[in-house]
N, C-alpha and C positions, 0 to 999 in steps of 0.2 A: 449413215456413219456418225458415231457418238463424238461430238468435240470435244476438247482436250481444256484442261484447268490450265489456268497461268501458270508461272513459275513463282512466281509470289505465294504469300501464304493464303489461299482463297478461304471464302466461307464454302460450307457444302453448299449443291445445287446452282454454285458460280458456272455462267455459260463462261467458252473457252475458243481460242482460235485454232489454228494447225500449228502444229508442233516445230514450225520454223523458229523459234525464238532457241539462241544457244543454250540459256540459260533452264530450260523446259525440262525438269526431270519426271519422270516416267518409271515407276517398278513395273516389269511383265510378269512380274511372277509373284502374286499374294495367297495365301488361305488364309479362310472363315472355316470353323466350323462351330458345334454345339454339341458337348457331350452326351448322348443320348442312349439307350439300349441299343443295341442291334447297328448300328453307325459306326465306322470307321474304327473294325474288325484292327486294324493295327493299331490305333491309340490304343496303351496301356498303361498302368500307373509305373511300371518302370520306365517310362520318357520322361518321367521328372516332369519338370516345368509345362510338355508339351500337352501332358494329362487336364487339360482344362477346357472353358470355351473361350473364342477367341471370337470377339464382332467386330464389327463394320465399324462403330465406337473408337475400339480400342485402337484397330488399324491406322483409322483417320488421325489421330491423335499421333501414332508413333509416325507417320507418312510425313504429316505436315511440319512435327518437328522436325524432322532431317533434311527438310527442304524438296519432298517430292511430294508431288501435285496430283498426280493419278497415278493407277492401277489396274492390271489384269488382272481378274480372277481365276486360278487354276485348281480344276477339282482334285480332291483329295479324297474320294470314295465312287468305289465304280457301280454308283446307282444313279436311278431317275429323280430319288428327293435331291441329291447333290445339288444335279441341273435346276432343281425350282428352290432351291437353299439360297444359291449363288446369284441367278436372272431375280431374284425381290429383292438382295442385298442392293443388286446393280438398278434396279426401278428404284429403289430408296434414295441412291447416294449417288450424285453425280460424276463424282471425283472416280470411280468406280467405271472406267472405259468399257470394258472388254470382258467377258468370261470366256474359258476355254474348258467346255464343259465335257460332258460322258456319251460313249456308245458302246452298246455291245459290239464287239467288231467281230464276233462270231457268227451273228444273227445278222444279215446284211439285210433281209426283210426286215427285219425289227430295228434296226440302225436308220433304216431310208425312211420309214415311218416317222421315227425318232427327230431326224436331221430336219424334213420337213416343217416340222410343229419348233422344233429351236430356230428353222433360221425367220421363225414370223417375227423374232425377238431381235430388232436392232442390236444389240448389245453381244448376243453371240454372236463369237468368231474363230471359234477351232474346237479341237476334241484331240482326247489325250484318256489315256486308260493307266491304273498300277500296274506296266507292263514288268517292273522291277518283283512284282510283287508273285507272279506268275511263277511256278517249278520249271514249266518247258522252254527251253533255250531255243526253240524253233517257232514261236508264236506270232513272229512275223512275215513265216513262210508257209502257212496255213492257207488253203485256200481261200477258205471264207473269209478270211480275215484279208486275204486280198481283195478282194470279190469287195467290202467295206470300203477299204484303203481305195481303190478304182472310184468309188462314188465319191468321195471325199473328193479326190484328184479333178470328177470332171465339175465337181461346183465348187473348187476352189475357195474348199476351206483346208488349213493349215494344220498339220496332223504334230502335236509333242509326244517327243519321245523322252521317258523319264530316267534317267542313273543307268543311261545305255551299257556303259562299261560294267565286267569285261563280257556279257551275253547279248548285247544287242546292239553295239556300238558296230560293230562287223556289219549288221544286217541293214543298219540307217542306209549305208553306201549301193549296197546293192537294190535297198526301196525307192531310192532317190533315182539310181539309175532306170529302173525298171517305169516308175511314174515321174517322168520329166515337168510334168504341169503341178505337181503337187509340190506344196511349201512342207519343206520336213525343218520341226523345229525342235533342236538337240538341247534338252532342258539340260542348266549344269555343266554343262560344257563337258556332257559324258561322266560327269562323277568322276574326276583324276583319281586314281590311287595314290594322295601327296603322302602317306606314310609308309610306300615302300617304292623303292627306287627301278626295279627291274619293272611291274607292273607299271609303273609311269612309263616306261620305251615305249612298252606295246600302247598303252591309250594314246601318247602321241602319233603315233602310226597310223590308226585307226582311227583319229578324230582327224589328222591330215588327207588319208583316204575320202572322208567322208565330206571334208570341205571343198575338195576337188569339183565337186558337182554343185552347180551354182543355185541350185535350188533346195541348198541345207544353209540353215541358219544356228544359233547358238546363243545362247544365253549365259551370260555372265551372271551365276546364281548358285546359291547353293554350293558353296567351296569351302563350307564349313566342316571340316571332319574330324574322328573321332586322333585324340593323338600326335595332331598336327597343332602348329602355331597358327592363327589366323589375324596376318597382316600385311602390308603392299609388299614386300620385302619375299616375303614365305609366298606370297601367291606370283611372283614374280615372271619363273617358267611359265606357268598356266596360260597366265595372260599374254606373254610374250609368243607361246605356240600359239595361242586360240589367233590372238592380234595377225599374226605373220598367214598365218592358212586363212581366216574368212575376213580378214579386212572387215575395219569400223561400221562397213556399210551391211555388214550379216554378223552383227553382234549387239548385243543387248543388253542392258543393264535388269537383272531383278534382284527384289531384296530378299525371295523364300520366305518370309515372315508367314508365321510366326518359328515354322522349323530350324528359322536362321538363331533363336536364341538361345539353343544348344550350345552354342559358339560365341555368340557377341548379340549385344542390345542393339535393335535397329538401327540405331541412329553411328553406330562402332562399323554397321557392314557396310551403309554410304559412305562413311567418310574414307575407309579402305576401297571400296570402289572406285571412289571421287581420287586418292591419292593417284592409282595408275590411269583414271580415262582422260583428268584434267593435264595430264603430261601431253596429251596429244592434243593436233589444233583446233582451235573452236568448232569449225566443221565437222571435225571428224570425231569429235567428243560429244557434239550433240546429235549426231547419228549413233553411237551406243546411247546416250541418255532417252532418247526417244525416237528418232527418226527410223532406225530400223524397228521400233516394235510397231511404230502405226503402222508402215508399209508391209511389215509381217503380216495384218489381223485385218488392215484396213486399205491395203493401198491398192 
């Protein structure tokens, strides 16, 4: 199990304790990547800003100004260079907890090959695919992709699910119900619909649905959208549903960095984070800042 940077501004390669300190921030949710040929099929130069590369560097720098101390790595392309992109970032930089790297989940032979050879790797701790990115609305009810989802479940690694709403936010509930032993971790807290008011009922319904079952967690991440204000104020529902259905202790703080600066400069989405978790008591504020993400990945 990788330990954890102080809450201070550390140097990289700072050894760290457990994450009992209140003050201990924690992003679950970073990408790295590198512009390359043939790599990450959805960067395009009309993402503006997001058209670039983005390293360990640059992260570390935006991290430690805003006062958090480590990071999970979550992939952002559904290949085998991702996983060895992400685990040398994470050998490099210590600050760098966690990856939540790739599997086919079609190929459950080629997944269990797969999972074997990543769990030699201390540092990985879940798997997570572009399921948003998929055409089929049923990709979680796939056999084989159960058949994947089952191996996951019985080693007890934690499965993300990515911008579930409105096609798979439904299906988290009945994954969760069906593999009790598995951690399902609802990236985004479902992707809210904040720009239109009817689709907000229904994700509330369905991310309520889905916290019912105590073996779904959520992340506080990525609530940057297109057309919406992004501030403690404007994200207020969100967090007040998210807060009331999975309690502090199955919530989590990420920063989405670098996709968060579509929206706001890193150190703009902590301090909007920090305005709604610091409202709550130290305890239960440092279980969103860190304590439920090490017990997500690590507990």
């Amino acid at each position: 199990m990788p330990s954890l940077p102080t809450s201070s501004m550390v140097a990289p390669n700072a050894t760290a304790p457990h994450p009992a300190e209140p003050t201990l921030r924690v992003d679950s949710h970073l990408h790295l990547w590198e512009l390359a040929p043939g790599q990450y099929s959805w960067l395009q130069p009309e993402l503006g800003v997001l058209y670039d590369t983005f390293t360990a560097e640059q992260a570390q720098s935006a991290l430690f100004g805003a006062g958090v101390s480590a990071a999970i790595l979550v992939q952002a392309d559904d290949t085998a260079s991702e996983n060895d992109a992400m685990l040398a970032a994470a050998q490099a930089n210590d600050w760098i907890i966690g990856v939540v790297g790739w599997l086919p989940l079609e190929e459950p032979a080629k997944a269990a090959a797969m999972l074997e050879k990543l769990r030699e790797n201390p540092k990985f701790c879940g798997v997570r695919t572009l399921l948003h990115d998929d055409p089929r609305a049923d990709v979680l009810e796939l056999a084989t992709v159960r058949e994947t989802v089952a191996l996951l479940s019985r080693e007890g690694i934690p499965f993300d699910v990515p911008n579930a709403f409105p096609r798979h936010l439904g299906q988290v509930s009945q994954l969760a119900k069906d593999f009790p032993e598995l951690t399902v971790v609802i990236d985004h807290m479902g992707k809210p619909p904040r720009a239109d008011a009817a689709a907000m009922a229904a994700w509330e319904k369905q991310l309520r649905a889905a916290a019912v079952l105590p073996n779904t967690v959520a992340k506080m991440s990525g609530l940057h959208a297109n057309g919406t204000v992004f501030c403690a104020p404007a994200l207020r529902r969100v967090w007040d549903v998210a807060l009331e259905a999975f309690g502090p202790h199955r919530l989590m703080f990420g920063g989405d960095w670098p996709v968060s600066l579509l929206g706001a400069s890193y150190g703009e989405t902590v301090s909007v984070a920090g305005t709604l978790i610091d409202s709550l008591g130290p305890a239960e504020a440092q279980a969103i800042w860190s304590g439920t993400c090490y017990q997500t990945y690590y507990g």
